[in-house]
N, C-alpha and C positions, 0 to 999 in steps of 0.2 A: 443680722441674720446669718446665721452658719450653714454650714454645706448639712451637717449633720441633721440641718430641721427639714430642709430642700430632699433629701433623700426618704425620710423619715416621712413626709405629706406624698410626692412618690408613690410609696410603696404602700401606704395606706389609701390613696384611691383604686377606684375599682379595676379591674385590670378587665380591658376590652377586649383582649384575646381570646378571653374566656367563652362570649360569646357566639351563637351559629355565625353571623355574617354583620358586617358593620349598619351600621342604622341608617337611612336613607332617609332624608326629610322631604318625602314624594311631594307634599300639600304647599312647598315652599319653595322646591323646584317649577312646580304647576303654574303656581302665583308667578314667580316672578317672567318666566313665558310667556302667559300672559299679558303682564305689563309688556314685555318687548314687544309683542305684537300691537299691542295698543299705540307704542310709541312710534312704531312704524306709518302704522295705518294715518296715527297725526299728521306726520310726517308728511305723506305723499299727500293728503288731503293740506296741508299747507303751501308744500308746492305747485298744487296745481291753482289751487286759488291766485299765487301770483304772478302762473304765467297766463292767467287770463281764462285757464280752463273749465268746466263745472265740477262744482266739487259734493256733487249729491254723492252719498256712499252706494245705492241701488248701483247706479252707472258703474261706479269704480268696479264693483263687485260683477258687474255683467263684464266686465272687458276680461273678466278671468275665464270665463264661460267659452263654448264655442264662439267661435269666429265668425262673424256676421257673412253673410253671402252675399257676392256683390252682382253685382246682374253682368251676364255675361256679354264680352270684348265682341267688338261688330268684328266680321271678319273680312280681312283687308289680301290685298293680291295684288302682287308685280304686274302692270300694266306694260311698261316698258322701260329698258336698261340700255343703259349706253354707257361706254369706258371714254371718259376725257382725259387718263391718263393712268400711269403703270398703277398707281395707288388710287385711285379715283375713280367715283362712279355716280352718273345720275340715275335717280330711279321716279317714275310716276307712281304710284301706289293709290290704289282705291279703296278706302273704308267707309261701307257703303255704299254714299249716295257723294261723299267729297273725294276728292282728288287731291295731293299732296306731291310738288318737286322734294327729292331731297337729295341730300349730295352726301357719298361718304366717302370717309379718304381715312389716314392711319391717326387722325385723332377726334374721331369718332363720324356721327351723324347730325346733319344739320338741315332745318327743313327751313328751305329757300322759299317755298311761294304755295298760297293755296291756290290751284287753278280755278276751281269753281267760282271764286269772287271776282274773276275776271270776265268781261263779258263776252259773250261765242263773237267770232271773228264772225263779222259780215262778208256776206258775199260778193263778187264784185258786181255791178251790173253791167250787164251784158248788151 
């Protein structure tokens, strides 16, 4: 094969310049989207099945939706504070109808005891 024939076939195809704007294969772009999204959707629908989760597509598809409303937090209040030290603090807290010790200090909060599961001190008798 010579250069001579390689130039020659060249200049004898069409020239795309020629053209308003280059040709866009839209229906094969579209398609193949498609498939990505398919492959995706697989995808998460296979990992949820093995970490144990349901893998109906309705659900998958509701989780993209608004965010479920969760029923609202009982509200809770400082009962009483005391400093056991520069960094330290107990607190009683009430939510609701329980009662909670908790202790914070500089690496975080930790809740020491339910009060309510203990029972009311008796009185003395008299």
């Amino acid at each position: 094969m010579s250069i001579s024939f390689l130039v020659t076939t060249a200049l004898a195809a069409p020239a795309y310049s020629q053209t308003a704007g280059p040709v866009v294969p839209w229906a094969r772009i579209v398609i193949a989207f498609l498939v990505c999204i398919a492959f995706a959707v697989g995808a998460i629908l296979w990992l949820r099945s093995r970490q144990g989760l349901p893998t109906n597509v309705r659900d998958l598809f509701g989780q993209l939706g608004q965010p479920k409303a969760s029923e609202p937090a009982e509200p809770f209040e400082i009962e009483r504070r005391l400093r056991v030290s520069q960094t330290g603090q107990l607190f009683i807290l009430r939510c609701g109808e329980r009662r909670y010790l908790i202790h914070t200090g500089p690496q975080g909060a930790q809740n020491l005891d339910r009060l309510d599961d203990a029972p009311p001190p008796s009185e003395p008798a008299s």
